[in-house]
Backbone as JSON Lines, residues from 0, in Angstrom:
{"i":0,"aa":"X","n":[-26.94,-42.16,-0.47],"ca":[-26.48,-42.62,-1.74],"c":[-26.9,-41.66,-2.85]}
{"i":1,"aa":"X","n":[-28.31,-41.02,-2.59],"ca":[-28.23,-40.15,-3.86],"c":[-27.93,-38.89,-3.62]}
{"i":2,"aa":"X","n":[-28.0,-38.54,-2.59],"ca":[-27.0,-36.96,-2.56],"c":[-25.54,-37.37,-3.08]}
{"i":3,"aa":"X","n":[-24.97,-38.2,-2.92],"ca":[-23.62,-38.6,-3.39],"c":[-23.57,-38.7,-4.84]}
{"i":4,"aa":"X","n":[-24.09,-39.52,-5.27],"ca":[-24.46,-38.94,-6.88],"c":[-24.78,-37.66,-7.28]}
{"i":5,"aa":"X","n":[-25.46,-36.78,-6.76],"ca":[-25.74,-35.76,-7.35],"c":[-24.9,-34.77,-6.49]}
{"i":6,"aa":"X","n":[-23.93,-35.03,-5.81],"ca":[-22.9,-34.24,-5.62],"c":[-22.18,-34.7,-6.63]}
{"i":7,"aa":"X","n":[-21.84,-35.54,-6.93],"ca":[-20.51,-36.27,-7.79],"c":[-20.87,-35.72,-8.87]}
{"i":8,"aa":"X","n":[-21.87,-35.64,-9.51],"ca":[-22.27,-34.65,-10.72],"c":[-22.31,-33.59,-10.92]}
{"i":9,"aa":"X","n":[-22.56,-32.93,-9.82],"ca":[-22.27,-31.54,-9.37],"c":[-21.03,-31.16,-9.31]}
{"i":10,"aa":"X","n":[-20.23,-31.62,-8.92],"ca":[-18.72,-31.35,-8.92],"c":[-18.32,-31.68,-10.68]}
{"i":11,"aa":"X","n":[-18.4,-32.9,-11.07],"ca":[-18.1,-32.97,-12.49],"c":[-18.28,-31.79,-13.56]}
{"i":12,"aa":"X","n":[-19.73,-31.38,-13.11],"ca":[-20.15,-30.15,-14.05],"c":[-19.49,-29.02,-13.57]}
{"i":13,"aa":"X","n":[-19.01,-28.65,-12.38],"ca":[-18.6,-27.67,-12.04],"c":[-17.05,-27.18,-12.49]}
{"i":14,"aa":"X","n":[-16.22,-28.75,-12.41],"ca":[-14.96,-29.04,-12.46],"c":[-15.1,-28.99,-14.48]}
{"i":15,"aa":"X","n":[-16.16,-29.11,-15.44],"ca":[-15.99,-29.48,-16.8],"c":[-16.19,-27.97,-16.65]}
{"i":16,"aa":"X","n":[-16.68,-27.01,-16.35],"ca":[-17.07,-25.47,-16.6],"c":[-16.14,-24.92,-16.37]}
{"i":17,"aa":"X","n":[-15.17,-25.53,-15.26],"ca":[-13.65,-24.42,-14.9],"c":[-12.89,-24.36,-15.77]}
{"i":18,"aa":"X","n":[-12.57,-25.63,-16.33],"ca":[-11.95,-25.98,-17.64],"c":[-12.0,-25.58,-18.59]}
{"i":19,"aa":"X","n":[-13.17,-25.59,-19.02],"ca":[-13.87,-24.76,-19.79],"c":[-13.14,-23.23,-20.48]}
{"i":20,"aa":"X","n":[-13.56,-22.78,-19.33],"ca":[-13.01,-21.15,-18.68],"c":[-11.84,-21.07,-19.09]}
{"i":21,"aa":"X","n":[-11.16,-21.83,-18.0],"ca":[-9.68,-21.56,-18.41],"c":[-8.92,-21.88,-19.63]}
{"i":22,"aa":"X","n":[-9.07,-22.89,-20.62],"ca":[-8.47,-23.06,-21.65],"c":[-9.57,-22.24,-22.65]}
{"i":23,"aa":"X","n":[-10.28,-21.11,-22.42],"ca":[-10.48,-20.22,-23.18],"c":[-10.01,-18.79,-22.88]}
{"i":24,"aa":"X","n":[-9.21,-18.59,-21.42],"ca":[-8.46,-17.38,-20.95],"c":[-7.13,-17.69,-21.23]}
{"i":25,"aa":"X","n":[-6.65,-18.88,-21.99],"ca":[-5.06,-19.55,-22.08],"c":[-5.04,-19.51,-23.28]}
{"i":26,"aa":"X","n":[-4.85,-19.06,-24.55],"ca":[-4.84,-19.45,-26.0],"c":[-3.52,-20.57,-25.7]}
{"i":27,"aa":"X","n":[-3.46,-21.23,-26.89],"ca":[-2.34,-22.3,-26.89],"c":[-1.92,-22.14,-28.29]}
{"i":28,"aa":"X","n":[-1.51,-21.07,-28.67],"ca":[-1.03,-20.65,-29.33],"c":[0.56,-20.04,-29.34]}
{"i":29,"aa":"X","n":[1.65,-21.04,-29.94],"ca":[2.87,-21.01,-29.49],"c":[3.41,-19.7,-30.32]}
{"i":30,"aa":"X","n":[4.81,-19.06,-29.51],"ca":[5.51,-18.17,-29.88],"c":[7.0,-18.03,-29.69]}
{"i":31,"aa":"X","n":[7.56,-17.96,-31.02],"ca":[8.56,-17.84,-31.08],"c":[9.55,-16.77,-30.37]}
{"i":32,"aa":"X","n":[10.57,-16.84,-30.44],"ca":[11.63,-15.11,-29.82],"c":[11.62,-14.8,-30.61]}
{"i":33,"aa":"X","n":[11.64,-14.43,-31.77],"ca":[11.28,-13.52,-32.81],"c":[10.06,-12.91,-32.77]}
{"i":34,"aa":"X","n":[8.71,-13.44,-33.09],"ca":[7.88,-12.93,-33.2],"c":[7.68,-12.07,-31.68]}
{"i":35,"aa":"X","n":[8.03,-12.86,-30.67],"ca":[7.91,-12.13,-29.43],"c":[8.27,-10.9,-29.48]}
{"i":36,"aa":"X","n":[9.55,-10.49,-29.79],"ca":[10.02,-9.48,-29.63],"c":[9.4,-8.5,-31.2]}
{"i":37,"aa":"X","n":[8.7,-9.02,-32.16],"ca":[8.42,-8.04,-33.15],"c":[7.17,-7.45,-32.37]}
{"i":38,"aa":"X","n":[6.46,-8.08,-31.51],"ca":[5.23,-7.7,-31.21],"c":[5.66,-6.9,-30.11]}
{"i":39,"aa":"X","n":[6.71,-7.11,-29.14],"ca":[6.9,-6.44,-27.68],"c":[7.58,-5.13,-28.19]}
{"i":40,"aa":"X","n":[8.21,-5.26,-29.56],"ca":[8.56,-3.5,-30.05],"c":[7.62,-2.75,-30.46]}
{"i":41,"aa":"X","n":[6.56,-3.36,-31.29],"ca":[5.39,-2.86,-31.66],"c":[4.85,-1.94,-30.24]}
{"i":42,"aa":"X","n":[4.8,-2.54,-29.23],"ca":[4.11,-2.26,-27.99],"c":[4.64,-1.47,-27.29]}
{"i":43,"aa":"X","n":[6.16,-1.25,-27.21],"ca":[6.56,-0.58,-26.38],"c":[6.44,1.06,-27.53]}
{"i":44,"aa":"X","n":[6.64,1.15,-29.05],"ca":[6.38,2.62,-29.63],"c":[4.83,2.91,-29.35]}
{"i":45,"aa":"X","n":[3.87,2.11,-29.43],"ca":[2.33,2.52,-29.43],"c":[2.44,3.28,-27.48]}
{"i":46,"aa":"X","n":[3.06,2.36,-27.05],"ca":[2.74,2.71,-25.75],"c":[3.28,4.0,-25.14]}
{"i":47,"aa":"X","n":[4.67,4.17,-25.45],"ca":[5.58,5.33,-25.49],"c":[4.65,6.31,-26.0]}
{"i":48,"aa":"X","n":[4.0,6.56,-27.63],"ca":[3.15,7.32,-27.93],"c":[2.23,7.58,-27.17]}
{"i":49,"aa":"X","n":[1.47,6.92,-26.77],"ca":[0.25,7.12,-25.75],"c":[0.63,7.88,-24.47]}
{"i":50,"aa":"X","n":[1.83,7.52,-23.94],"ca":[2.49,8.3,-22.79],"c":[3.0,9.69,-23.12]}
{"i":51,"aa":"X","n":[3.2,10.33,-24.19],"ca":[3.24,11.95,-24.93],"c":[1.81,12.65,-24.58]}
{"i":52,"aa":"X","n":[0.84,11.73,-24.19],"ca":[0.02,12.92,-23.96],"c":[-0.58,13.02,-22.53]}
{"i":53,"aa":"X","n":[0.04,12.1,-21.85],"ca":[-0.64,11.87,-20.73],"c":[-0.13,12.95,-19.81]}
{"i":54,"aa":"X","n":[-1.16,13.54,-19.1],"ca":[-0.46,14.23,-17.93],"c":[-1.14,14.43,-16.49]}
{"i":55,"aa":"X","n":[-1.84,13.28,-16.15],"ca":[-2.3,12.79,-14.62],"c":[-2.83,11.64,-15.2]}
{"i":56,"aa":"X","n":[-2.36,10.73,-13.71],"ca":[-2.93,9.12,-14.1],"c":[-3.33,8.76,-12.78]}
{"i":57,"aa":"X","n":[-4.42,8.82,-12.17],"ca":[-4.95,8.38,-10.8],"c":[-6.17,8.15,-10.27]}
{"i":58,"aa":"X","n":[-6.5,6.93,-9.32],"ca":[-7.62,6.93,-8.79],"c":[-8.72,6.73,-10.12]}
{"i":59,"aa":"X","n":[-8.19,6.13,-11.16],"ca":[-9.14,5.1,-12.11],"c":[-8.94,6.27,-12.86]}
{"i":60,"aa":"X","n":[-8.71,7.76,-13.22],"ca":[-8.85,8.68,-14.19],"c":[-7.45,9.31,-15.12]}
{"i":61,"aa":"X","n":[-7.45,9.3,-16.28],"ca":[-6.8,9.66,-16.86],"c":[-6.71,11.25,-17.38]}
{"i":62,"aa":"X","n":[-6.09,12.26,-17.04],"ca":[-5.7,13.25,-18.02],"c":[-4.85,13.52,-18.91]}
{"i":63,"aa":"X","n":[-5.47,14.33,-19.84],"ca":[-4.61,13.59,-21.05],"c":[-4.52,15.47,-21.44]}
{"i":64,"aa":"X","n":[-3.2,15.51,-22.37],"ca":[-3.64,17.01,-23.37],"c":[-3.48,16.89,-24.88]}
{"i":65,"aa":"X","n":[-4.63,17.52,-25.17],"ca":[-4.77,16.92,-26.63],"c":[-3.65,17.21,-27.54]}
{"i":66,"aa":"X","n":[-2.43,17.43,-27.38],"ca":[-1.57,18.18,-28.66],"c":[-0.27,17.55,-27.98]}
{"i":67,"aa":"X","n":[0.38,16.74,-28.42],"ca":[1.6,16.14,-28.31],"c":[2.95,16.7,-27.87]}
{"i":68,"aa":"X","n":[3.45,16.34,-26.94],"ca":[4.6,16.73,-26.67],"c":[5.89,17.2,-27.84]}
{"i":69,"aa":"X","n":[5.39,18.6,-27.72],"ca":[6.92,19.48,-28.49],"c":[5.9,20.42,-29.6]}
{"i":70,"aa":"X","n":[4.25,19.91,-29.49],"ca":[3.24,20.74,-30.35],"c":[3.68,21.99,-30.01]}
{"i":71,"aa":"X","n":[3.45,23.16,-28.78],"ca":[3.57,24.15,-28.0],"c":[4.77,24.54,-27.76]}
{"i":72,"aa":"X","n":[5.84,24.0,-27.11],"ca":[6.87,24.1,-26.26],"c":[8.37,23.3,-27.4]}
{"i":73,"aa":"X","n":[9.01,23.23,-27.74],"ca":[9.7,22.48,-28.53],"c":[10.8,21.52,-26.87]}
{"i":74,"aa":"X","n":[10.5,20.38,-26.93],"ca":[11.47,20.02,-26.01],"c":[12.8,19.56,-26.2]}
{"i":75,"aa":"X","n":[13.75,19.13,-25.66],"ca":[15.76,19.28,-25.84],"c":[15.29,18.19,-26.78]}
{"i":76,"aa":"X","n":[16.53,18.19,-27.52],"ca":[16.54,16.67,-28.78],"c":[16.54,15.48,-27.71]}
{"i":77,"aa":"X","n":[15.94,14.38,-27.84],"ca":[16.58,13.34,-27.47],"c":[17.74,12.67,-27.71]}
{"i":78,"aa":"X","n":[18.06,11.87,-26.51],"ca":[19.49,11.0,-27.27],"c":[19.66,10.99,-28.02]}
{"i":79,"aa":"X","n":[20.45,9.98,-28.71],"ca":[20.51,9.01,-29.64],"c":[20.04,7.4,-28.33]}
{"i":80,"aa":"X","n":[19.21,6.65,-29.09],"ca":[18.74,5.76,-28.9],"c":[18.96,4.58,-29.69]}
{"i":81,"aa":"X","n":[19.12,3.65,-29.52],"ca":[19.09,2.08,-30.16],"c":[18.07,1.98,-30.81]}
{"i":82,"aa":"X","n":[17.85,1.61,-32.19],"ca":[16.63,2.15,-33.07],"c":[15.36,1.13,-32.35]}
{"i":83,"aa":"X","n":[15.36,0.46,-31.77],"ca":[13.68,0.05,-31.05],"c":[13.84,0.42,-30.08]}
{"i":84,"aa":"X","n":[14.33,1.18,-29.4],"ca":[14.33,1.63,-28.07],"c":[13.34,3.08,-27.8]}
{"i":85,"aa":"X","n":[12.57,3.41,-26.84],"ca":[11.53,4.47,-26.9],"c":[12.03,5.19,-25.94]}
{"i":86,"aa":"X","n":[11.92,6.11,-25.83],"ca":[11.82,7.44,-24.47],"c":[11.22,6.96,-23.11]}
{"i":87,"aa":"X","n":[12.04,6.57,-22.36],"ca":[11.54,6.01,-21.17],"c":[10.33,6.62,-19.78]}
{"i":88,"aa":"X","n":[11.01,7.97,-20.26],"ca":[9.77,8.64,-19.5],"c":[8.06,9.13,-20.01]}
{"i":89,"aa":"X","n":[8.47,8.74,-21.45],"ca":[6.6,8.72,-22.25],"c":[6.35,7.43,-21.6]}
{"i":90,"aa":"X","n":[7.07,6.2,-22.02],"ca":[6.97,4.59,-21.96],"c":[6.07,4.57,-20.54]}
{"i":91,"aa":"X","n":[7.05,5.15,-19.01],"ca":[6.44,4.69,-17.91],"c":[4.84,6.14,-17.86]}
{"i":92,"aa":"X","n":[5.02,6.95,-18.63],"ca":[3.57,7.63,-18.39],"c":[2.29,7.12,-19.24]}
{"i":93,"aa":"X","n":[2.73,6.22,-20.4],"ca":[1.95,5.63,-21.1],"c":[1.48,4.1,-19.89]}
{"i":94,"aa":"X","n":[2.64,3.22,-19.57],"ca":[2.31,2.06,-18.84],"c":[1.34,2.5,-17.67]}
{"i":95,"aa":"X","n":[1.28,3.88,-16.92],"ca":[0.99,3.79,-15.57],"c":[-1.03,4.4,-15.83]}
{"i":96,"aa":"X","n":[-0.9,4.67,-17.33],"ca":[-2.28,5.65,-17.63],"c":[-2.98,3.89,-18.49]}
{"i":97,"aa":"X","n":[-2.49,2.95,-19.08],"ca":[-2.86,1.63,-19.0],"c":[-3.07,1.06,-17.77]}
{"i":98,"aa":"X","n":[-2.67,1.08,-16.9],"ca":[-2.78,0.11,-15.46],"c":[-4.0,1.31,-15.22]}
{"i":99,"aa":"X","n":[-3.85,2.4,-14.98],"ca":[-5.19,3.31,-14.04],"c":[-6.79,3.31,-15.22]}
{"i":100,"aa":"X","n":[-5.88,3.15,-16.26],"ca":[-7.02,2.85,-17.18],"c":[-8.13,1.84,-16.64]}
{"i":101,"aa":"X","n":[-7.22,0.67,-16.42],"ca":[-7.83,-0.82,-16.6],"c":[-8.65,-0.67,-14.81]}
{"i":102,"aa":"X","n":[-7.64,-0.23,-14.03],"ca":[-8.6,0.2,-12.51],"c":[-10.1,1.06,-12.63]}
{"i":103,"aa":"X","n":[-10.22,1.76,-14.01],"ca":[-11.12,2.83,-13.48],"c":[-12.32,1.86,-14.49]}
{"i":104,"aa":"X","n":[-11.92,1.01,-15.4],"ca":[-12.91,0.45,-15.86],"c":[-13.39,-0.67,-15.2]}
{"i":105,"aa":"X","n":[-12.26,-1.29,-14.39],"ca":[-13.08,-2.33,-13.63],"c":[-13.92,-1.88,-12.13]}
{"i":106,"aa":"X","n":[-13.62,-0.92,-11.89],"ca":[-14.43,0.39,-10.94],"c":[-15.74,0.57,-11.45]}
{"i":107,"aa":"X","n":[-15.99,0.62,-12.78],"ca":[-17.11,1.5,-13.42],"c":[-17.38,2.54,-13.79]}
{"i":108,"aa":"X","n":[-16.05,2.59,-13.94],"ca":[-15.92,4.62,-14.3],"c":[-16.32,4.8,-15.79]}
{"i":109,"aa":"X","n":[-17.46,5.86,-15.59],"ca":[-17.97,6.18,-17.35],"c":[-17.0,6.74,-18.17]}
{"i":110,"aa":"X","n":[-16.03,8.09,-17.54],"ca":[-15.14,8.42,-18.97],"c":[-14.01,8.56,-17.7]}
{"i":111,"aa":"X","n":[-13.37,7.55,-17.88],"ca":[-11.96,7.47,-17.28],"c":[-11.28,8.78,-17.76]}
{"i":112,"aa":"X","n":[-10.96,8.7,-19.13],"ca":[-10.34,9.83,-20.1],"c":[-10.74,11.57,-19.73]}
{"i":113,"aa":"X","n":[-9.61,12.42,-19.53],"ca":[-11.12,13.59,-19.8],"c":[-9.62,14.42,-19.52]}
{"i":114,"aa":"X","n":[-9.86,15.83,-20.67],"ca":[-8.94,16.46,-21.07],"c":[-7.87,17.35,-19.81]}
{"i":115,"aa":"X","n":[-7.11,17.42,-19.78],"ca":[-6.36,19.08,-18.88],"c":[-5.91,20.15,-19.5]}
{"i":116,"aa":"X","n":[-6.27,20.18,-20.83],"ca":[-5.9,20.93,-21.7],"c":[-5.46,20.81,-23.17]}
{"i":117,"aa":"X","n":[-4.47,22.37,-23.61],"ca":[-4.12,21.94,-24.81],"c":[-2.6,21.31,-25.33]}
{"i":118,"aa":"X","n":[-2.02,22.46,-24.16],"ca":[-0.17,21.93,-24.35],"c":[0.01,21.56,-22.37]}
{"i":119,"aa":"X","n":[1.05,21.09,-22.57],"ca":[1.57,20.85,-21.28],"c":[1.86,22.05,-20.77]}
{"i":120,"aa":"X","n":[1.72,22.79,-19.53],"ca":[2.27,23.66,-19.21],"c":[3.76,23.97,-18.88]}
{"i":121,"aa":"X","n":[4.57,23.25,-19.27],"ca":[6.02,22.87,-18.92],"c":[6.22,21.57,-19.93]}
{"i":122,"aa":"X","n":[7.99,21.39,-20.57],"ca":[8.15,20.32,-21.14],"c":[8.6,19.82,-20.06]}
{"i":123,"aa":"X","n":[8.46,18.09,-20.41],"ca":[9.13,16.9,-19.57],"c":[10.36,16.1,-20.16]}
């Protein structure tokens, strides 16, 4: 009878702590399609930017070159694009140097980041 109680409490506290947890990893904070999409354009130019300098993304480490694509090398004009629309090939070198980012910090990697130079050796 009293291990049963103090399991039953044990579980209560365990089951009030998960809860806990989780409706503090859940904001409940509602969103509109508007605002959705002002924030998912926001994200896709920051991210696109971030992908101009990337040039290796692997195994938790990022190389990056410090001087922006077209600094050195001038590259072809782009399209014409739909005015929130970004350069798809910065976009997926920016997304894939976020994902190896987030691997090399949950790894423990001290400087994920670390230079290959100044210009790209070739435009992309």
């Amino acid at each position: 009878m009293k291990s049963s109680v103090v399991r039953s409490l044990m579980m209560f506290v365990l089951g009030a702590g998960s809860a806990t947890v989780v409706a503090g990893l859940y904001p409940d904070n509602e969103i509109d399609p508007q605002k959705f999409l002002q924030n998912a354009t926001g994200l896709l130019a920051q991210v696109e930017a971030l992908g101009g300098y990337v040039g290796v993304a692997k195994d938790g480490r990022i190389g990056i070159y410090t001087n922006p694509v077209g600094a050195c090398v001038l590259p072809p004009p782009p399209p014409k694009w739909p005015v929130p629309a970004v350069n798809q090939l910065s976009l997926e070198l920016g997304l894939g140097a976020l994902g190896t980012l987030n691997k090399g910090i949950m790894a423990g990697e001290e400087l994920p980041v670390y230079v290959l130079g100044k210009c790209r050796p070739y435009p992309r």
